[in-house]
Each structure stands twice: as structure tokens, then as C-alpha cells.
C-alpha positions as a Markdown table, in Angstrom:
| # | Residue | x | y | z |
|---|---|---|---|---|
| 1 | Unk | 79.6 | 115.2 | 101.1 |
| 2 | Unk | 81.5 | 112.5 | 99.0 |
| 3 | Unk | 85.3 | 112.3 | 99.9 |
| 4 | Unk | 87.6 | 112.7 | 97.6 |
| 5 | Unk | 88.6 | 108.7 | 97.9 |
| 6 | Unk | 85.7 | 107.4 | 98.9 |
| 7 | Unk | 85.0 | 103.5 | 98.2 |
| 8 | Unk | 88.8 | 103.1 | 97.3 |
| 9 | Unk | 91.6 | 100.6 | 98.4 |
| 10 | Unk | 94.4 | 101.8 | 100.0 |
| 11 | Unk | 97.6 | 99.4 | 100.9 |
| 12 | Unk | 100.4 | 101.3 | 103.1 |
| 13 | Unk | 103.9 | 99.4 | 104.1 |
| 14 | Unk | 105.4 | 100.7 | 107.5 |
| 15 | Unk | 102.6 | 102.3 | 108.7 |
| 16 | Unk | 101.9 | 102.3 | 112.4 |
| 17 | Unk | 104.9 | 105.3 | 112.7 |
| 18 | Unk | 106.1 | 108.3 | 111.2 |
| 19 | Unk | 105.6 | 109.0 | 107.4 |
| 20 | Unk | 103.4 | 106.0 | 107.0 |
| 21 | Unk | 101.5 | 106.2 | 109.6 |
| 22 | Unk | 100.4 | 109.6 | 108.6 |
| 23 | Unk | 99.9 | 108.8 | 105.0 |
| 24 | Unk | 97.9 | 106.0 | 106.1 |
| 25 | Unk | 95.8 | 108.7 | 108.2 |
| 26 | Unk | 95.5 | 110.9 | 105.5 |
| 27 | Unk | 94.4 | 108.8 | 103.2 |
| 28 | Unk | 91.6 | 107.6 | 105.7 |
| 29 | Unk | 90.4 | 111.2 | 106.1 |
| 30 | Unk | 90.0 | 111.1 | 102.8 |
| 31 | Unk | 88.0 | 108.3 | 102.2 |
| 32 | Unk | 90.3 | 105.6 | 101.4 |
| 33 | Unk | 89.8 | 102.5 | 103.0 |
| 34 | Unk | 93.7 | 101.6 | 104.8 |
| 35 | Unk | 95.0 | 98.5 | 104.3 |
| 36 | Unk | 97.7 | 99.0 | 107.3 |
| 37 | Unk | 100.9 | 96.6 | 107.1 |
| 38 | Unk | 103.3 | 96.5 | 109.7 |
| 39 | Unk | 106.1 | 95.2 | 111.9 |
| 40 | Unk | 104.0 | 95.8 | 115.4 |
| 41 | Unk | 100.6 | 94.6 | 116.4 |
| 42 | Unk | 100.3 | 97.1 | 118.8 |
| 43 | Unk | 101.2 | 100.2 | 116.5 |
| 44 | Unk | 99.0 | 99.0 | 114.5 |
| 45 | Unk | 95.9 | 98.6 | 116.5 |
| 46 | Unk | 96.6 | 102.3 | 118.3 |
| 47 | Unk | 96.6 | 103.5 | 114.3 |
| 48 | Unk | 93.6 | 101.8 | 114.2 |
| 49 | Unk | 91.9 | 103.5 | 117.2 |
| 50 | Unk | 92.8 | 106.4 | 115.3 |
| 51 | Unk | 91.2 | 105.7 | 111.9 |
| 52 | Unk | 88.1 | 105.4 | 114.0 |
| 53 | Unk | 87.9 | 108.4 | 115.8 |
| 54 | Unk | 86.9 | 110.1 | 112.6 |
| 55 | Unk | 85.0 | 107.1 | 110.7 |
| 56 | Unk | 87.5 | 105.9 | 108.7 |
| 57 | Unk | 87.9 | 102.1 | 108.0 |
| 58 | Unk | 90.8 | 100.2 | 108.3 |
| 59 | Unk | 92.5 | 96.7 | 108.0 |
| 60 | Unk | 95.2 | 95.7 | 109.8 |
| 61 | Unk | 98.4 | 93.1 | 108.3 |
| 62 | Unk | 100.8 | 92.6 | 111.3 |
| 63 | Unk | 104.1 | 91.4 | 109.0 |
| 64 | Unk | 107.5 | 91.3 | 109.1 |
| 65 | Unk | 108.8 | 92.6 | 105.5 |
| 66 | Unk | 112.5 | 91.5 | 106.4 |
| 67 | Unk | 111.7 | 87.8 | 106.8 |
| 68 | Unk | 108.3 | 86.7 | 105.6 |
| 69 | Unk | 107.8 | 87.6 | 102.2 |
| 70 | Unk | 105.7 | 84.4 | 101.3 |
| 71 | Unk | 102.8 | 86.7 | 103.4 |
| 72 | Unk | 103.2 | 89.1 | 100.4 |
| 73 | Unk | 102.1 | 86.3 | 98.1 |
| 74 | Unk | 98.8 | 86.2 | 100.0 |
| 75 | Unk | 98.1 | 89.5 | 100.7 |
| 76 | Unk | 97.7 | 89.7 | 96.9 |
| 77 | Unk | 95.3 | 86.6 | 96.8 |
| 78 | Unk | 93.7 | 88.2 | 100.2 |
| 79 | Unk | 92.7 | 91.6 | 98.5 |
| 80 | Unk | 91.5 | 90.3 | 95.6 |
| 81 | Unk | 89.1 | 87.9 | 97.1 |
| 82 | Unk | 87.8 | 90.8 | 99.5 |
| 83 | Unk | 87.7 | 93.5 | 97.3 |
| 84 | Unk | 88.7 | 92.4 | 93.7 |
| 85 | Unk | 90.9 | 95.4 | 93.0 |
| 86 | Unk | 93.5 | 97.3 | 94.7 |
| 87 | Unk | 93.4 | 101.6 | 94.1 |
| 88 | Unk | 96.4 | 102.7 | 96.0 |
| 89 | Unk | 99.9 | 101.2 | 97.0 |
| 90 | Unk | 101.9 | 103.7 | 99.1 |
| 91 | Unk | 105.5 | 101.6 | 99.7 |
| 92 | Unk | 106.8 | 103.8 | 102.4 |
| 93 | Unk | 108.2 | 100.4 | 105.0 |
| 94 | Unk | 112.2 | 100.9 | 105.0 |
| 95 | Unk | 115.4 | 100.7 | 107.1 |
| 96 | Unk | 118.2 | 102.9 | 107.7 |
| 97 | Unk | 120.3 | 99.9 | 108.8 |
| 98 | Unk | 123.9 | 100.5 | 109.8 |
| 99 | Unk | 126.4 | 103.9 | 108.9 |
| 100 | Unk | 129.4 | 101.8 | 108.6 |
| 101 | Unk | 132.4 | 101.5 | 105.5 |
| 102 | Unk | 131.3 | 99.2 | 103.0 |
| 103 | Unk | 133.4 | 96.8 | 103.8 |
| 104 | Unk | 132.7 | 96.8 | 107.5 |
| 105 | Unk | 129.1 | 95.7 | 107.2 |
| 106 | Unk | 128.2 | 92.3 | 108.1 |
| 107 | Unk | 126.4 | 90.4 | 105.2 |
| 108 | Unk | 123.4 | 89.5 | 107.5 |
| 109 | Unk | 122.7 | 93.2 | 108.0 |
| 110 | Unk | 123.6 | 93.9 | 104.1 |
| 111 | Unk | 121.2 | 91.1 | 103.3 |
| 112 | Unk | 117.9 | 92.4 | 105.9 |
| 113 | Unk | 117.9 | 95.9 | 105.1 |
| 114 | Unk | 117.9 | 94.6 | 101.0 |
| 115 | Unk | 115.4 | 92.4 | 102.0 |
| 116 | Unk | 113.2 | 95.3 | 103.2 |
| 117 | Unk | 113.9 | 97.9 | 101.6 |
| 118 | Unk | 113.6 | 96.3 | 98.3 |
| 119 | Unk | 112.9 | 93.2 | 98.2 |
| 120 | Unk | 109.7 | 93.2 | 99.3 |
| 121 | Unk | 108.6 | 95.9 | 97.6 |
| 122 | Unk | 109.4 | 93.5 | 94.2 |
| 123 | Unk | 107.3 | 91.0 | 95.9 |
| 124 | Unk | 104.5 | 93.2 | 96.5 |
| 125 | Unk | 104.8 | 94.3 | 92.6 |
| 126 | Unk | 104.5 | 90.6 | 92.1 |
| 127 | Unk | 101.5 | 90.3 | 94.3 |
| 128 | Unk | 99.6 | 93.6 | 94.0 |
| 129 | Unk | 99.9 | 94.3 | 90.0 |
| 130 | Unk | 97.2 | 92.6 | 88.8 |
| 131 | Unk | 94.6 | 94.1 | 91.5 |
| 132 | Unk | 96.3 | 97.9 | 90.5 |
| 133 | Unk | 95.8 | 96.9 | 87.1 |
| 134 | Unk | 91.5 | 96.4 | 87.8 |
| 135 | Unk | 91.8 | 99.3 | 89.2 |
| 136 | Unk | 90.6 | 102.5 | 87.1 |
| 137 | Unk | 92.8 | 104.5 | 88.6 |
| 138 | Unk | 95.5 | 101.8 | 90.3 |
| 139 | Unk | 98.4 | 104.4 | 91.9 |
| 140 | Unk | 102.2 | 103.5 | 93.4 |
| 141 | Unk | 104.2 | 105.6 | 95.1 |
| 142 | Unk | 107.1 | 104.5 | 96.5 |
| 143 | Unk | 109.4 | 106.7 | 99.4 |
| 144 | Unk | 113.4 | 107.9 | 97.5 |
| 145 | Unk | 116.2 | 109.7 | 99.5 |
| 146 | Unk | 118.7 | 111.5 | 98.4 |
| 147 | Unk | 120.9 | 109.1 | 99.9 |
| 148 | Unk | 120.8 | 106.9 | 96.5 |
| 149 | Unk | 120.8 | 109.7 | 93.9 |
| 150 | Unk | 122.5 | 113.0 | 95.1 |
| 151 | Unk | 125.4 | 114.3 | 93.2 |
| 152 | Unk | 127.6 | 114.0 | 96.2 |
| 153 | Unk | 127.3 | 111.2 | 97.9 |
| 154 | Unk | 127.7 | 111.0 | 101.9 |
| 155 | Unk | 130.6 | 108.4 | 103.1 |
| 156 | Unk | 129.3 | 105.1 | 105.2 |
| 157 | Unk | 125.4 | 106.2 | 103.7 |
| 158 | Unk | 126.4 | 103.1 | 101.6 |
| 159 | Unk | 124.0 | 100.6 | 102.8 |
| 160 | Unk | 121.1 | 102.6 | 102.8 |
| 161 | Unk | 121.9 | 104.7 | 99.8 |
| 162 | Unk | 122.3 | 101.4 | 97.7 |
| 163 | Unk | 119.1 | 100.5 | 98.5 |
| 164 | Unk | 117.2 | 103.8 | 97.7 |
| 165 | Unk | 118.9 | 103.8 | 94.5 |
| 166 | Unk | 118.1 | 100.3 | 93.5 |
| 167 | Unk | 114.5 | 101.2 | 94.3 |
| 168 | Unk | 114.0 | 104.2 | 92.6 |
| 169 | Unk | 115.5 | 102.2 | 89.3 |
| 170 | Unk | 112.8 | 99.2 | 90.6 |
| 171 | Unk | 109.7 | 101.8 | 90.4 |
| 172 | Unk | 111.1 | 103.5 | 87.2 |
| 173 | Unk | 110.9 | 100.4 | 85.5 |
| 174 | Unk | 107.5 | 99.5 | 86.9 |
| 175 | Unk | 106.3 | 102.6 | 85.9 |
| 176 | Unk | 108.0 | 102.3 | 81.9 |
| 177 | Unk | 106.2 | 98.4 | 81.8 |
| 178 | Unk | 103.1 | 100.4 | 82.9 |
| 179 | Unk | 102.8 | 103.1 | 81.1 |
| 180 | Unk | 100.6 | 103.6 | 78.2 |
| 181 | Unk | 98.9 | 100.0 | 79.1 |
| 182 | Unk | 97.3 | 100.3 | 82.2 |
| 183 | Unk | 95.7 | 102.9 | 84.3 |
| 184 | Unk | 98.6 | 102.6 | 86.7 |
| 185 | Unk | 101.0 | 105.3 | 87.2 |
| 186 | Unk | 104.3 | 104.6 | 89.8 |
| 187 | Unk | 106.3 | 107.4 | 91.0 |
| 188 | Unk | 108.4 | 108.6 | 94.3 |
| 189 | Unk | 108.1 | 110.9 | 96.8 |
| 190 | Unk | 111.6 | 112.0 | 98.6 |
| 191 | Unk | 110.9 | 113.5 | 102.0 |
| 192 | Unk | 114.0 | 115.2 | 103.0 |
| 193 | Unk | 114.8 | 115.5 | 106.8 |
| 194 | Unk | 111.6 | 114.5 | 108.4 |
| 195 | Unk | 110.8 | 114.3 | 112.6 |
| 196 | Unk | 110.7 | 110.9 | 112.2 |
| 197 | Unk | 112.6 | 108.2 | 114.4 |
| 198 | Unk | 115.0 | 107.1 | 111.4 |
| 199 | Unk | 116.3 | 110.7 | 111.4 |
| 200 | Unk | 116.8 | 111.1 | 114.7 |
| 201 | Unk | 119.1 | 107.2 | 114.6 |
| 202 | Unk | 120.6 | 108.8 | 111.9 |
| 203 | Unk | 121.2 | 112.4 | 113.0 |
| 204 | Unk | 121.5 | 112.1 | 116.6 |
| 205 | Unk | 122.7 | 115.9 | 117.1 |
| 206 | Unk | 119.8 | 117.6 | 115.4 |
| 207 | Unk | 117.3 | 119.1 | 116.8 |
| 208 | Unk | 114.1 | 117.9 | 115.6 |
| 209 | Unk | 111.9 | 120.7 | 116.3 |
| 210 | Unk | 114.0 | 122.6 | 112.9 |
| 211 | Unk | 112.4 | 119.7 | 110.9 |
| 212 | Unk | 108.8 | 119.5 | 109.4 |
| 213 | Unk | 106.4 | 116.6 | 110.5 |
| 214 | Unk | 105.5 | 113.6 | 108.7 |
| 215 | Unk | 102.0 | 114.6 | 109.0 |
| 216 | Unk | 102.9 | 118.1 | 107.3 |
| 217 | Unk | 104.2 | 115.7 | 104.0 |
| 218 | Unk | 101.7 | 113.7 | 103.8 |
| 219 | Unk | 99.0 | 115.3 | 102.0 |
| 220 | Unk | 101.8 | 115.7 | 99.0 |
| 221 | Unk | 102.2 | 111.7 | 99.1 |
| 222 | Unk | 98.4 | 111.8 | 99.1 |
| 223 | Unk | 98.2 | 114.0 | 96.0 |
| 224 | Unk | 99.9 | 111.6 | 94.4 |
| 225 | Unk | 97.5 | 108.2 | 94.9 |
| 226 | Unk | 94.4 | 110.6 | 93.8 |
| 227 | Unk | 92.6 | 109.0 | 90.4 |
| 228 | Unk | 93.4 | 112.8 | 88.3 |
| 229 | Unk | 97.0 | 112.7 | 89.4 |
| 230 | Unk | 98.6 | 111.6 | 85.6 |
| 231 | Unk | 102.0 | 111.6 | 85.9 |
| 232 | Unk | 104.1 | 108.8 | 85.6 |
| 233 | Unk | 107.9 | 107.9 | 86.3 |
| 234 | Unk | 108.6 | 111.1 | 88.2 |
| 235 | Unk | 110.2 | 112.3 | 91.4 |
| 236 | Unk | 108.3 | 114.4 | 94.0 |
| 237 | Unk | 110.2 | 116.4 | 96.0 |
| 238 | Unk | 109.4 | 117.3 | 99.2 |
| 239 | Unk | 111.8 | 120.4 | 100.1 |
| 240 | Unk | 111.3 | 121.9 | 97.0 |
| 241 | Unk | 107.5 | 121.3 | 96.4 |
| 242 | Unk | 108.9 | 120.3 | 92.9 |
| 243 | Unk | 107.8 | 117.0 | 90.6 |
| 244 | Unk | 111.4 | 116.4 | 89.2 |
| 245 | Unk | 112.1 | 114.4 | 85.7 |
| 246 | Unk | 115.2 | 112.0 | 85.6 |
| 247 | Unk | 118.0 | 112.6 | 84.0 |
| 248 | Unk | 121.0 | 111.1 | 82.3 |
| 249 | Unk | 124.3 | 112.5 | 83.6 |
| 250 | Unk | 125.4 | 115.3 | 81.7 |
């Protein structure tokens, strides 16, 4: 039986542990061949052990997405000379960096957690848009928070939350330039409270077992990379199994 991505190319950020590993998984499952980036060799080669267990197919891009962006830039020209396209981009690789005042964070920590979080995911609009663009059905989804967009906003969240909202605003207008010319449709997917390690950093005095499991999420994120999903320029919400439209404040 054909799966439902079968013979398509699938590029995941941060995904040897929690949500992107399992959207990477997922997605394999499913057919898609993983493109697997991230910080640790080792994570990444125990993803891949898992990939094969079940006859999936992976490759693996050890990177550091705070200081070497220039390997962006030639994962672009490296997909295109293996494959020639590029189906899927799921940027889910992301810091929480520090919970501090604004004005107590230190600029190199202000300037790495930018630099990942989004940063590179410009760069890898740079690099990746032309192979999403031969694709037929060339799909970005990129991971929000409420940290950068909730009405009330939680004190010394700064850092991260100015990040979030500079990336949902970075895949709104990728999505706008896309729209209507290409077969490329950009959205985000907002988690809310996940078992995942950043939640734990952040939220030291929950317990986890309350929270549901990156691998519960990720079919939802992989909804959202198949080649019927249409929409464009919209925000999935986890908690409330909602696709939200943004709005201007009233």
C-alpha cells in the first residue's frame, strides 16, 4: 500500500528530541523521506536507528543553527543536487534561553537565541525556497508559542517571547510572498505545554506526566506538510484542536 508521503522530501530543524524528533518520526512512517538536522551526532544517529526499524529512510545534517549558518547555504545547494526539490520544511529547532528582566540579559545570550530561533530559519527561507517552490506541493510549518502573541504577556518571558513573535511575523510574510504564486503554503503550529525538556527548564515545578507527549502532537504538525492541506498564513493550535486566523487588535 502506497503511503500517504511516499517519494517526498522532508527537512526537520531540532530533530533528534522532543517535538522534532517525533515529527521527524511521523513523517517517516508516513513515507517521507527525513532530512534530520541537528545540534548532536549522537541524537541523531539513535533517531536514525529508529527510522529504520520500520523502513523509513533518513539523512542525517549534524549542525549547529546558533553559529554556522553558512551550512544553511549549502544544505540548499546539497538538496537540490540530490533530489532537485524539497516537499516539506518543518522549522521546529528553537531555544528557551534565559527567564531574566530585559535589561538583565547579556547581549551574547540575546544575540544566540536570535540567532536560532530566527535567524536561521530566514536563512533556511533563503536556501530552501527555490527547492519548495519545484515542489508540487512544497509545505512550511514553522513551531509559535504563546509566549510571543498572548494577550497577557508573562514577565522575564521577554527573550524568548520576542523571538516567537518575530517568527510568527517572518512566516506570515513568507506565506503573503507565497501565496497565490507558488504551490507553497507556510503556516504555524503552537504546541502548548508539551513533555518536552524545554518545559521542564522552564517549568521546573510541574509535573510532566499532566502534559501530553510530543509524539501525541505530532500527527497535527504532520497534517499540516500533507500535499491536500490548502491553507495558508494560519495558526494551528494545539490545545484547542483549532486552525486560528490573525487578527488586528480590536
Amino acid at each position: 500500500m502506497t503511503q500517504p508521503l511516499s517519494n517526498r522530501i522532508a527537512l526537520v530543524t531540532g530533530a533528534s528530541r522532543g517535538i522534532g524528533r517525533a515529527v521527524a518520526l511521523e513523517l517517516a512512517r508516513q513515507g517521507a523521506h527525513v532530512v534530520a538536522l541537528a545540534r548532536t551526532q549522537g541524537a541523531l544517529e539513535d533517531l536514525d536507528d529508529e527510522i529504520r526499524k520500520f523502513g523509513g529512510e533518513a539523512t542525517l545534517v549534524p549542525c549547529d543553527l546558533s553559529t554556522d549558518h553558512d551550512a544553511l547555504d549549502r544544505l540548499g545547494a546539497a538538496i537540490h543536487e540530490r533530489w532537485g526539490k524539497l516537499d516539506i520544511f518543518v522549522g521546529n529547532a528553537g531555544l528557551l534561553g534565559v527567564l531574566s528582566p530585559l535589561g538583565h540579559i547579556d547581549p551574547k545570550e540575546w544575540d544566540r537565541v536570535f540567532s536560532v530561533n530566527v535567524t536561521a530559519n530566514w536563512r533556511l527561507i533563503r536556501s530552501l525556497d527555490p527547492l519548495l517552490k519545484r515542489s508540487d506541493a512544497g509545505r512550511v510549518v514553522f513551531m509559535s508559542s504563546g509566549a510571543g502573541h498572548r494577550a497577557e504577556l508573562r514577565a522575564y518571558w521577554g527573550l524568548y517571547g520576542v523571538t516567537k513573535a518575530a517568527l510568527d511575523t517572518l512566516a506570515r510574510f513568507y506565506a503573503a510572498e507565497t501565496q497565490n504564486i507558488a504551490n507553497v503554503r507556510v503556516n504555524l503550529f503552537q504546541p502548548g505545554p508539551l513533555r518536552t525538556a524545554m518545559r521542564a527548564k522552564a517549568m521546573p515545578g510541574e509535573d510532566p506526566m499532566t502534559l501530553k507527549t510530543p509524539e501525541e502532537a505530532a500527527p497535527s504538525v504532520v497534517a499540516m506538510c500533507a500535499p491536500e492541506w490548502g491553507e495558508t498564513g494560519k495558526l494551528y493550535d494545539f490545545p484547542q484542536g483549532k486552525l486560528l486566523s490573525f487578527r488586528e487588535p480590536a
